[in-house]
N, C-alpha and C positions, 0 to 999 in steps of 0.2 A: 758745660765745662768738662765732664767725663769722658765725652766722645775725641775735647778736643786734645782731654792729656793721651787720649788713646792714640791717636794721630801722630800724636809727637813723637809717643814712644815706638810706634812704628818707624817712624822715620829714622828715629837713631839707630833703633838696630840694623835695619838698611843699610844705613851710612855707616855703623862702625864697623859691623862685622866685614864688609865686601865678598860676602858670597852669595849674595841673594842676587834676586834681579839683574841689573846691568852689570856689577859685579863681577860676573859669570863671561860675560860676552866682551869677547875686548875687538874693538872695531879695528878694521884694516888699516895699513897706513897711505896704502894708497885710495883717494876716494872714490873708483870706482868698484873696489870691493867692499864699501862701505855696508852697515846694514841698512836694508831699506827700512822705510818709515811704518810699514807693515809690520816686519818684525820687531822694530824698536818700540810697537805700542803693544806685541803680544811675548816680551822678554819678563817682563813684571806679572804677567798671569799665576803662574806656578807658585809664588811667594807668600809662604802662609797665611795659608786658607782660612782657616779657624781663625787668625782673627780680622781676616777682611769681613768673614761674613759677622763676623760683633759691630766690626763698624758699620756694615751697612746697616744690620737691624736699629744699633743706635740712630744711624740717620736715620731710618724711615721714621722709627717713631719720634725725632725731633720735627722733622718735616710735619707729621700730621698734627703734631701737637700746634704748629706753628699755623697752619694752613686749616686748624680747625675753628681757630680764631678765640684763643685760650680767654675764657672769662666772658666772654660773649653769647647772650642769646641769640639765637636763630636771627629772631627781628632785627637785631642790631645788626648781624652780620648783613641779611639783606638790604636794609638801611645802608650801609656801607658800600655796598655792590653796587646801588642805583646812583650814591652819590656822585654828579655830574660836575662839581666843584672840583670834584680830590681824582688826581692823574690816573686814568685807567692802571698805569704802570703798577699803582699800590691798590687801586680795585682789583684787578681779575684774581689774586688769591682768591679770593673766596668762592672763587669756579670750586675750588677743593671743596671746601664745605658743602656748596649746596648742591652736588654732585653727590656726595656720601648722604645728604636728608633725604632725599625720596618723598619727599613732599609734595600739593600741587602746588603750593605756592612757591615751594624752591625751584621747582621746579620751571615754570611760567619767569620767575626771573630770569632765568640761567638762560633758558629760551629768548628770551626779550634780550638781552645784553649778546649771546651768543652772536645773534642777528645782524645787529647794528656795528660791533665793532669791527675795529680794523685788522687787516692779516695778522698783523708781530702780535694784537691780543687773544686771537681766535687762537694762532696756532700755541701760544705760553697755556688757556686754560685748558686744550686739547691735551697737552701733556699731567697737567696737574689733574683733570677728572680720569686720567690711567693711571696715572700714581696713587690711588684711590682703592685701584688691582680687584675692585667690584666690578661682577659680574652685570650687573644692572646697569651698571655706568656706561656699557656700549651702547646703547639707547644715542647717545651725543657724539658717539663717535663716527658711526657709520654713517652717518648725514655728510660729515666732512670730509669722506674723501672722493665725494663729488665737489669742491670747494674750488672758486674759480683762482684761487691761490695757490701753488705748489706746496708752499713753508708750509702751509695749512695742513694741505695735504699729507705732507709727511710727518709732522708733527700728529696727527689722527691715528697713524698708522703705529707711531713708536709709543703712542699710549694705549693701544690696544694691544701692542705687545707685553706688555704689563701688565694687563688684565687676565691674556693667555687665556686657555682652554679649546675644543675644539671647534667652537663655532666661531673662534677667532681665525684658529688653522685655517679652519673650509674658505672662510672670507678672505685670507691672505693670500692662500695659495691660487685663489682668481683673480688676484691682483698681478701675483707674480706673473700667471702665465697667460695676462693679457698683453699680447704683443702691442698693440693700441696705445698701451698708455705709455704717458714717457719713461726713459730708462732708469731715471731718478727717483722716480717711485718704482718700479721693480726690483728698483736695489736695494732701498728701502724693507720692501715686499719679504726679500732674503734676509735680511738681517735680520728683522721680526722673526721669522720662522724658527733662523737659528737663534736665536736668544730663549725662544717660546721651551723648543728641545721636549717635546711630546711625541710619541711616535707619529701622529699626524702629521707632527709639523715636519717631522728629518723625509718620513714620505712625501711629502708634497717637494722638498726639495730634491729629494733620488728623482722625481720625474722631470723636474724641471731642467735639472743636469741633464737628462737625456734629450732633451729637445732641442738643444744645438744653441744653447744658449751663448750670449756673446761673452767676449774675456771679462768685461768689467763684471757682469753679471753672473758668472760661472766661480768670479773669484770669490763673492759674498757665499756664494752657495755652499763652493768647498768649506770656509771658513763655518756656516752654518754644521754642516755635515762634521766636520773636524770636530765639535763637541758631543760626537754620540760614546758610545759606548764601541771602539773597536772591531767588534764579532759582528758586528752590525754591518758594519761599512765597509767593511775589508774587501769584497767581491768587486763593488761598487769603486773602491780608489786605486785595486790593483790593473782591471782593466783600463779606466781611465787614465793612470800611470804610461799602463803598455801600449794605448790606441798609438797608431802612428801618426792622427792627426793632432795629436797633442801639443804643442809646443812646448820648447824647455822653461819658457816661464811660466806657463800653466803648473808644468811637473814639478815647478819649484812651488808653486802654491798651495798645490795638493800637498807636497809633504808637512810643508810650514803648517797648515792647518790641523794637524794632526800632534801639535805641540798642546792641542788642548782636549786630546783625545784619552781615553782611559790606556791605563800602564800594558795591558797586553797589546799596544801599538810598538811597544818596546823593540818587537823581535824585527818587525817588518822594518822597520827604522833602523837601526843596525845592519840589517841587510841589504839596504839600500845606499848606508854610509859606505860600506864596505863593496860593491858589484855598482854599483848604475855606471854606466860607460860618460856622464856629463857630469863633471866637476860641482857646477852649481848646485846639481839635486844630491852630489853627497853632501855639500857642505851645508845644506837644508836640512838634510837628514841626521848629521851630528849639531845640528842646533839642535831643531827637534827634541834628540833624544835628553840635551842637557837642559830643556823645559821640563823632563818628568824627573823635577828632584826630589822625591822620596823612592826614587830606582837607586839603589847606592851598590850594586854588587857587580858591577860590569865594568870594574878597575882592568881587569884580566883582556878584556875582549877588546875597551876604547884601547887599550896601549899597541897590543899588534897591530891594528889600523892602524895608529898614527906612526909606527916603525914605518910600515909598508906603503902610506899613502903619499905619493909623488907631488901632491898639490898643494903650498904653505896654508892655501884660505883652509882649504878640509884641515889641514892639522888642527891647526887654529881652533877650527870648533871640536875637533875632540878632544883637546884639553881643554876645552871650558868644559865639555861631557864629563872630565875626571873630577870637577873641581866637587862633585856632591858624590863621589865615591868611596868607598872608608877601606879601601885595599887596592891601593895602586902598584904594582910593580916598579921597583925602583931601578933594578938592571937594566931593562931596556930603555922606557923612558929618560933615566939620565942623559946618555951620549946623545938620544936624539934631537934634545932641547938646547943641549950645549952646540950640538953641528946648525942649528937654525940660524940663516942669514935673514928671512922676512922680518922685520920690529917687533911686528902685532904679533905674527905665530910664537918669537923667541917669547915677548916678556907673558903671552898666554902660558908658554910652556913653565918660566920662570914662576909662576901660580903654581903652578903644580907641582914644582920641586919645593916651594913654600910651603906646601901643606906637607911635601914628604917629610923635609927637614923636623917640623914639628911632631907627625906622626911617629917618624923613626928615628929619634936621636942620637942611632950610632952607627948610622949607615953613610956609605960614600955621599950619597943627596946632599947630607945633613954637613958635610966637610965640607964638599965642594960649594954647598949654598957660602957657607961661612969664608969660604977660603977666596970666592970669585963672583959671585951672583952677586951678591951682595952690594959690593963697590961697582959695579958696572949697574946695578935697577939704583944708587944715589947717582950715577952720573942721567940716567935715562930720564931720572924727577926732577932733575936740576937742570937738563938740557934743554935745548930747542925742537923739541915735541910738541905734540897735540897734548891740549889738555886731556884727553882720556886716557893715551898713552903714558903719562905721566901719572896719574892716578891709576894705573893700573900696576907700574912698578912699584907705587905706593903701597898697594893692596897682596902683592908678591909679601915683601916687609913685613906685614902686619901680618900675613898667613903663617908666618915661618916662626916668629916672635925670640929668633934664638940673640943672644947678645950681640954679634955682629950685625944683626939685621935690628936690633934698637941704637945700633951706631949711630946708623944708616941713616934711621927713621930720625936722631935727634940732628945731623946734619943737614937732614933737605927742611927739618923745624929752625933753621937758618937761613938754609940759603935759597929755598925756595920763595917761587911765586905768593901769593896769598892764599890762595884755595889749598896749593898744594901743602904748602906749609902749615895749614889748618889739620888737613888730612893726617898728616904726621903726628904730629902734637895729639891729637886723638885717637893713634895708635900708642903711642908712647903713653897717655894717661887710659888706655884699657887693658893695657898689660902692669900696670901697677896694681900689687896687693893690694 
């Protein structure tokens, strides 16, 4: 029950405040500038931390509490495991259990059952004995990724990354850089390492980088590499940035992977929003930067970029950069948002005069939102728009919170859609005393 009020309450703040996670990122209107599904899975990363990690702790320990077979002795549990009646589907739990006993007899069943079943069950208890995150436990693992199964396979591999340490590293990183085996486990192979995030493991992946690894495979890697610590990897992403055999999608993956890198990536990132000669790796690089949101002092620096930058997609991401900034310049930014012809980059910018209006309530931003923004993001929630385009001038609204902008918000709680009109209605009832 606690984990699950936890959840909820997660969720709403999410959903009410809109400056968290997606929030932040307002997708193109045209779809080929859309974000990829890459980025749309690594947008929610940055999104308080503190208490994703309660939630996880909370799950683990519902998980083992559940997977330990509460109220049960041993023998029953094994009793249960062997039972040939009751659907493997509700047997293998207790892979967990008798994975965490160390017994011979838990052991010899686990063995005996491991044996005989079928892939979907080998590879679900492969997971549950790493969720286990015992050291002992690889003992069952490493048998399995000789396993004439792939699923098998890779399920072995993602519960030894859970278990972690470096006799996991040594063993992964001869997976990775067995050219032999197929590339669905080498990917695998990456992903492990970079989850592991040991200096063994971000080593094993700096070498595998260099051995001319293919794109699928180089992109796990960088993603892997991407969670170090900056001062680490820097030498390692600048080069590979500058090789000329690089490709611009590669150059965009490098930098994307660095949304989950520590804050002194801040500088390189910016630098790259601001100089790269390819559009794409700027606009990579001011996502990027609006991933590290407890950076809040580079109101000053996102705003001349976005004055000077010729491209609507780069603006676009660097005012979603501004939106976790707590000192945005209003002089320049104003005219620049107001001159936007692209949808996505206007009503991104239109965010940012939302937080200005509220921030500075007696500055031009704060007029002009009142005077103009306003009635044009109710016609953008109410028009024929993308739903996210429409919930993003919703989120403009709710940033700004000034009376014209709860006009606004109670007339698209009219005349909008359903969602949107939810949307509304929920800004409207969080700005009531």
């Amino acid at each position: 029950m606690a984990i699950s009020l936890l959840v909820i309450s997660f969720g709403i703040v999410v959903w009410n405040v809109g400056s968290v996670g997606t929030g932040n990122h307002h997708p193109a209107a045209n779809p080929e500038r859309a974000m990829s599904q890459r980025v749309q899975r690594n947008v929610n990363r940055p999104v308080s931390a503190s208490l994703s990690r309660q939630i996880r702790e909370m799950a683990r320990q519902r998980t083992e509490a559940k997977y330990m077979g509460a109220g049960l002795s041993l023998e029953e549990t094994i009793a249960r495991f062997l039972d040939e009646d009751t659907p493997m589907s509700e047997r293998r739990v207790h892979a967990f259990r008798l994975a965490m006993e160390h017994t011979r007899e838990a052991d010899a069943v686990l063995r005996r059952v491991l044996a005989g079943a079928a892939a979907e069950d080998r590879a679900c208890m492969a997971e549950l004995i790493g969720q286990t995150r015992s050291s002992r436990a690889q003992k069952w693992l490493w048998p399995l990724l000789g396993d004439s199964d792939e699923s098998v396979v890779l399920a072995a591999i993602r519960g030894l990354s859970m278990i972690g340490g470096d006799k996991v590293s040594s063993g992964l990183e001869k997976v990775l850089t067995n050219r032999e085996a197929p590339e669905t486990v080498r990917l695998e192979a990456a992903v492990a390492l970079g989850a592991i995030g040991s200096d063994l493991s971000q080593t094993a992946l700096l070498d595998a980088l260099g051995q001319g690894a293919s794109e699928a495979l180089a992109t796990e890697i960088l993603r892997g590499l991407g969670q170090s610590e900056f001062s680490l990897i820097s030498p390692v992403f600048s080069s590979y940035l500058a090789a000329p055999s690089t490709t611009s999608e590669m150059r965009v993956v490098a930098i994307e992977a660095l949304a989950y890198s520590s804050d002194d990536a801040i500088d390189f990132l910016l630098e790259t929003a601001a100089g790269d000669s390819d559009p794409e790796v700027r606009a990579s690089a001011a996502w990027a930067v609006s991933a590290h949101q407890t950076v809040n002092h580079l109101g000053g620096p996102l705003a001349e970029m976005a004055v000077s930058e010729p491209e609507p997609d780069v603006r676009r991401r660097l005012y979603e950069a501004m939106l976790c900034q707590v000192e945005v310049p209003a002089d320049p930014v104003l005219p620049a948002v107001m001159a936007e012809e692209d949808a996505a980059a206007r009503i991104a910018g239109f965010n940012v005069l939302g937080n200005l209006a509220r921030q500075q309530p007696s500055s031009e931003a704060r007029a002009t939102f009142d005077r103009q923004v306003a009635t044009e993001l109710r016609r953008l929630a109410t028009g024929e728009n993308s739903l996210n385009l429409q919930m993003r001038a919703v989120f403009a609204l709710r940033r700004a919170g000034t009376p014209a902008a709860m006009q606004a918000l109670a007339a698209i709680a009219e005349e909008g859609n359903e969602r949107i009109s939810a949307a509304a209605r929920n800004g409207l009832r969080a700005s009531t005393p």
